[in-house]
Legacy VTK file of the C-alpha trace (Angstrom):
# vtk DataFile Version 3.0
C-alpha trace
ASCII
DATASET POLYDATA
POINTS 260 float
4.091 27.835 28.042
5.631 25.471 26.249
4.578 23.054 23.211
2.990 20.229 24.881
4.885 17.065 23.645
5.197 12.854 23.439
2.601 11.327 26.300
5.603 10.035 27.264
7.357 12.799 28.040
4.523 14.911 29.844
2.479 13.895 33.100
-1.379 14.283 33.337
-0.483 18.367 35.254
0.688 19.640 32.097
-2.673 18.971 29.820
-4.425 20.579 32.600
-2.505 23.596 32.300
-2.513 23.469 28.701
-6.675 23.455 28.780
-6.708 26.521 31.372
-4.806 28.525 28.871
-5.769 27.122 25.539
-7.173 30.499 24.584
-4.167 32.164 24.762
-2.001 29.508 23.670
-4.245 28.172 20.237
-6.691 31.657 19.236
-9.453 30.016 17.387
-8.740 32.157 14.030
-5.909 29.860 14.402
-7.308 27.173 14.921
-10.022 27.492 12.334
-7.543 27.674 8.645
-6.047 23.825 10.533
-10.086 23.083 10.245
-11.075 24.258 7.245
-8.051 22.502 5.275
-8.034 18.807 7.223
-11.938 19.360 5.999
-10.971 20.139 2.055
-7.953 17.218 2.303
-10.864 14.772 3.640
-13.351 15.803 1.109
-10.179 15.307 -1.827
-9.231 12.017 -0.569
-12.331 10.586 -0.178
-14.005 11.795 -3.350
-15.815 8.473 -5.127
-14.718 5.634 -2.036
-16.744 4.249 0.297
-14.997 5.229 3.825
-15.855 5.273 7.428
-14.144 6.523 9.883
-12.659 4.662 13.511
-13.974 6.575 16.482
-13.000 5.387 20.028
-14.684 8.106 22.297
-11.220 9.418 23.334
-10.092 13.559 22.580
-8.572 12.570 19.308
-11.498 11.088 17.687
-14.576 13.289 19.244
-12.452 15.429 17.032
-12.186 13.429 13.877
-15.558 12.873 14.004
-16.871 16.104 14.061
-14.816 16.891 10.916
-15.376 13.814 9.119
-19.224 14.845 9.720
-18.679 18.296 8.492
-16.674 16.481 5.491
-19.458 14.396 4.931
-18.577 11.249 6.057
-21.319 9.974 7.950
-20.802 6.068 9.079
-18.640 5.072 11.931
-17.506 2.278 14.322
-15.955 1.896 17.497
-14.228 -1.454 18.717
-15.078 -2.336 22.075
-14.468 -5.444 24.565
-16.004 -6.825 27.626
-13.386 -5.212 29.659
-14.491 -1.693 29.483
-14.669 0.641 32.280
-18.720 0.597 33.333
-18.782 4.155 33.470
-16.833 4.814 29.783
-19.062 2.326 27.630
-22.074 3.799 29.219
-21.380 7.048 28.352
-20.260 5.638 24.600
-23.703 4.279 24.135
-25.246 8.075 24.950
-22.820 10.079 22.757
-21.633 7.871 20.028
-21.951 9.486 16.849
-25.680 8.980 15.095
-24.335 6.045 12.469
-21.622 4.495 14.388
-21.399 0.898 14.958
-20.174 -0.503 18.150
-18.088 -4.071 17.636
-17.299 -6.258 20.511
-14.707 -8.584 19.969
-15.295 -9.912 23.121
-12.536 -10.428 25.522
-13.917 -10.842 28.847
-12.467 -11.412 32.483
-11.756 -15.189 31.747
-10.001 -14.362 28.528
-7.687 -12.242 30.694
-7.217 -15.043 33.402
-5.528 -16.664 30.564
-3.509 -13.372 29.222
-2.473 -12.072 32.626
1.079 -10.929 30.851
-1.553 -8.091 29.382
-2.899 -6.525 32.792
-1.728 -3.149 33.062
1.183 -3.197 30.440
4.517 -1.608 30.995
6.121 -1.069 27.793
4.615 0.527 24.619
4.888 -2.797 23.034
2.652 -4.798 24.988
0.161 -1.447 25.111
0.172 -1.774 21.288
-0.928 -5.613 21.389
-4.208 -4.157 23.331
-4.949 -2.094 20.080
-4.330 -4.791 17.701
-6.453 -7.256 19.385
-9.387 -4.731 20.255
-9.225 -1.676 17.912
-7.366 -3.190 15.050
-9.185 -6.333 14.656
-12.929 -4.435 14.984
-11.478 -2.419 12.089
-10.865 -5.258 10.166
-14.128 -6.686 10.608
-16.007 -3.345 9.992
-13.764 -2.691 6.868
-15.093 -6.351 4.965
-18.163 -6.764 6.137
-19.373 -2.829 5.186
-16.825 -3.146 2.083
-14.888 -0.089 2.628
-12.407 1.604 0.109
-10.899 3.492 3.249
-10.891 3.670 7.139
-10.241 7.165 8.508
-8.339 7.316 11.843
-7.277 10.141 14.503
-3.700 9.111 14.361
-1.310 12.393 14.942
2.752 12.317 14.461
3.118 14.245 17.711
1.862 11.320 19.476
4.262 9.179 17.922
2.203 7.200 16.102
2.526 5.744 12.538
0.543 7.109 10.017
2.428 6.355 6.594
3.625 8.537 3.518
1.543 11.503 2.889
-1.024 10.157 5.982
-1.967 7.149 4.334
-0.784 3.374 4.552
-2.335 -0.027 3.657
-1.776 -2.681 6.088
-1.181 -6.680 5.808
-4.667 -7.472 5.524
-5.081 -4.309 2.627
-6.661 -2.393 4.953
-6.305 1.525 3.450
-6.071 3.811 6.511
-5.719 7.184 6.202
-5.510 10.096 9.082
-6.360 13.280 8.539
-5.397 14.940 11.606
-1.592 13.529 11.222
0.041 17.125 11.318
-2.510 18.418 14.161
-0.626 19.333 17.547
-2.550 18.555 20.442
-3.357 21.778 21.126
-5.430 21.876 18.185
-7.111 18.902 19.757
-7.705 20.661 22.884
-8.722 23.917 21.022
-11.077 22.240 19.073
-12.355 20.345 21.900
-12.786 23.503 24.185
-14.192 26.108 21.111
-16.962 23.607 19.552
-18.277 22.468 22.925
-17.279 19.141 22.585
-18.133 16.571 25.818
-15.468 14.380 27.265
-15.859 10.720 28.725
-15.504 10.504 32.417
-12.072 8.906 31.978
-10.266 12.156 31.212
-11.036 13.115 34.709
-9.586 9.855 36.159
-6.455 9.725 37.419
-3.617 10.340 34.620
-6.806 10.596 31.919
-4.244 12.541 29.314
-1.881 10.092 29.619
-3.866 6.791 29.462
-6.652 7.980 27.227
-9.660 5.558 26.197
-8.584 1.946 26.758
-10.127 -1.343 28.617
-9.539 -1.106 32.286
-6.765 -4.073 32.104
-5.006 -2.147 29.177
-4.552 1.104 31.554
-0.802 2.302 31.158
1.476 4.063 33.663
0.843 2.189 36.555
4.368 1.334 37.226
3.316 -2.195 39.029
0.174 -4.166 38.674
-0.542 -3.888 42.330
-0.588 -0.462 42.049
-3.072 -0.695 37.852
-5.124 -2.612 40.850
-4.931 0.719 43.176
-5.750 2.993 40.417
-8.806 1.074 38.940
-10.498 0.203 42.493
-10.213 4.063 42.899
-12.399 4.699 39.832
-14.490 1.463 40.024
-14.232 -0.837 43.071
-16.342 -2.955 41.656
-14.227 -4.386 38.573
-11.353 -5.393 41.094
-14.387 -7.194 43.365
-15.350 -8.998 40.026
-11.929 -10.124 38.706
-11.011 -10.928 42.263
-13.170 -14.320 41.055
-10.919 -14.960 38.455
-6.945 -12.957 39.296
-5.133 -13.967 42.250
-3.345 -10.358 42.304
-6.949 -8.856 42.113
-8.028 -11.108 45.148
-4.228 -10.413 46.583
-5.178 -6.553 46.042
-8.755 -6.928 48.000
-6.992 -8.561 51.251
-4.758 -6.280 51.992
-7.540 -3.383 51.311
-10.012 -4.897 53.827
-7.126 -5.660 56.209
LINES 1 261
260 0 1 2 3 4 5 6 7 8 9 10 11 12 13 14 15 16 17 18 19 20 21 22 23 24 25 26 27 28 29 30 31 32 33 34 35 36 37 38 39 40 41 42 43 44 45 46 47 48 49 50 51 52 53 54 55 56 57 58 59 60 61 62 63 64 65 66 67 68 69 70 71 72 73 74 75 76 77 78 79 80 81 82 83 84 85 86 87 88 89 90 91 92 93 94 95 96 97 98 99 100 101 102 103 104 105 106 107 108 109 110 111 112 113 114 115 116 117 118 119 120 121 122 123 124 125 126 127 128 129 130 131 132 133 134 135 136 137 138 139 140 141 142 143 144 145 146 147 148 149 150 151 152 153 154 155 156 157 158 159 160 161 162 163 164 165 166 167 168 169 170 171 172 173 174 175 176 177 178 179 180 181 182 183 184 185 186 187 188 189 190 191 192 193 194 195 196 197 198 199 200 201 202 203 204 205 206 207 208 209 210 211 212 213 214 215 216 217 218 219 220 221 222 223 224 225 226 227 228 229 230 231 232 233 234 235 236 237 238 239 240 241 242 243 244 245 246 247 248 249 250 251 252 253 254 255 256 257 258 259
C-alpha cells in the first residue's frame, strides 16, 4: 500500500484501508523507537518552562497527549465554540484529558448569521480563519492567563502544516509553539492510535471524518457547495440545520426542499 499523503490529496476510503492494515504497514517495534524519542525531545525542550500542551480531541492530539503525559506534561486546553457538533463536545467533556481546560470563545449561531462567508469553507484559506478565530485565539488566552513559557501542538509536516525551524516558532503575539510530532507520518498516528487503545470521537465515523477532522459544524470542509455542508450535517445531526434554520436562509432553504 502506499504512503498515505496531503488530506488533500487522499479521500476518507484510503484512511480506512490504511487502519485495516496498520499492522502490517507500521509494526509497533517500529513504531515504538518514533515514541520513545518524540518523548526524550519533549522532556529536552521543556526542561525548566512552564508548558501546556493544545489538545482538540481529534487523532493528532489524543496522540500528543498521551506522550506529553508520559513526558510529564500534565496541563492542557482545548478551544471550543458554541458551534460544536452536540455529539463531539459531549464526548470532549467525558474523555478530555484529567487537567485540561476547555475555553469557549463563544461564537454562536447569530455570530455566524453575520459571518455567513465562513459556512462550510472552500479554500484552505478561509478553513484556516476558523482556526485562528477558535483554536488560535483560546491559545492565546490560555498561554497569558496560565503564563506559559511554551504551548505544545500536534502539528505534522505531512499534513502540510507550518511548524517552524527545528519544530518550533514564536508567533506575533510571542506565543512559543512547539510540535513534537512534526516528523510523525500519519501512520504513526494511526499506529499509535490502534496499539495503545486509544478512543476516537464520533466524528471520525461521519462522513469524510479523515478528511475534515475535529472542527465546528459550520467550519466542516469538502462539501463542495453549502447546500450540500447543509446535506452532510442534517445527516449527522438534523437538529443543528432545524436550529440555524431560525437564523440562515440557506439552512431554512435546505429544510423546504427536505420536507417537500
Amino acid at each position: 500500500m502506499q504512503p498515505l499523503r496531503k488530506k488533500q490529496f487522499m479521500n476518507n476510503e484510503l484512511w480506512l484501508k490504511a487502519i485495516a492494515k496498520i499492522e502490517q504497514i507500521m509494526p509497533q517495534r517500529e513504531l515504538n523507537v518514533i515514541v520513545h524519542q518524540t518523548i526524550l525531545d519533549i522532556q529536552s525542550m521543556v526542561k525548566g518552562k512552564n508548558v501546556a500542551y493544545a489538545w482538540s480531541g481529534g487523532k493528532d492530539s489524543i496522540v500528543l497527549g498521551d506522550i506529553c503525559e508520559k513526558a510529564g506534561v500534565k496541563k492542557s486546553m482545548i478551544g471550543v465554540c458554541n458551534l460544536e457538533y452536540p455529539a463531539f463536545i459531549d464526548w470532549v467533556r467525558r474523555h478530555k484529558p484529567k487537567n485540561c481546560e476547555i475555553i469557549n470563545t463563544g461564537q454562536d449561531m447569530e455570530w455566524l448569521a453575520k459571518h455567513q462567508d465562513m459556512l462550510f469553507p472552500q479554500n484552505s484559506t478561509k478553513a484556516a480563519r476558523w482556526f485562528a478565530i477558535v483554536q488560535h485565539t483560546a491559545q492565546h488566552h490560555y498561554y497569558k492567563d496560565n503564563n506559559l513559557d511554551m504551548i505544545l501542538l500536534g502539528r505534522r509536516r505531512t499534513d502540510g502544516n507550518y511548524v517552524g525551524l527545528d519544530n518550533i516558532y514564536k508567533d506575533r503575539k510571542g506565543i512559543i509553539r512547539y510540535s513534537p510530532l512534526a516528523e510523525w507520518k500519519h501512520e504513526h498516528i494511526l499506529a499509535y492510535i490502534h496499539y495503545f487503545k486509544k478512543e476516537l470521537p464520533p466524528i471520525y465515523d461521519w462522513k469524510n471524518g479523515y478528511l475534515c477532522g475535529t472542527h465546528p459544524w459550520p467550519a466542516r470542509q469538502w462539501t463542495k457547495s453549502v447546500e450540500n455542508g447543509w446535506k452532510e450535517v442534517f445527516d449527522i445531526d438534523k437538529n443543528i440545520v432545524i436550529d440555524a434554520a431560525e437564523y440562515i436562509e440557506s439552512a431554512k432553504a435546505f429544510l423546504s426542499e427536505v420536507e417537500a
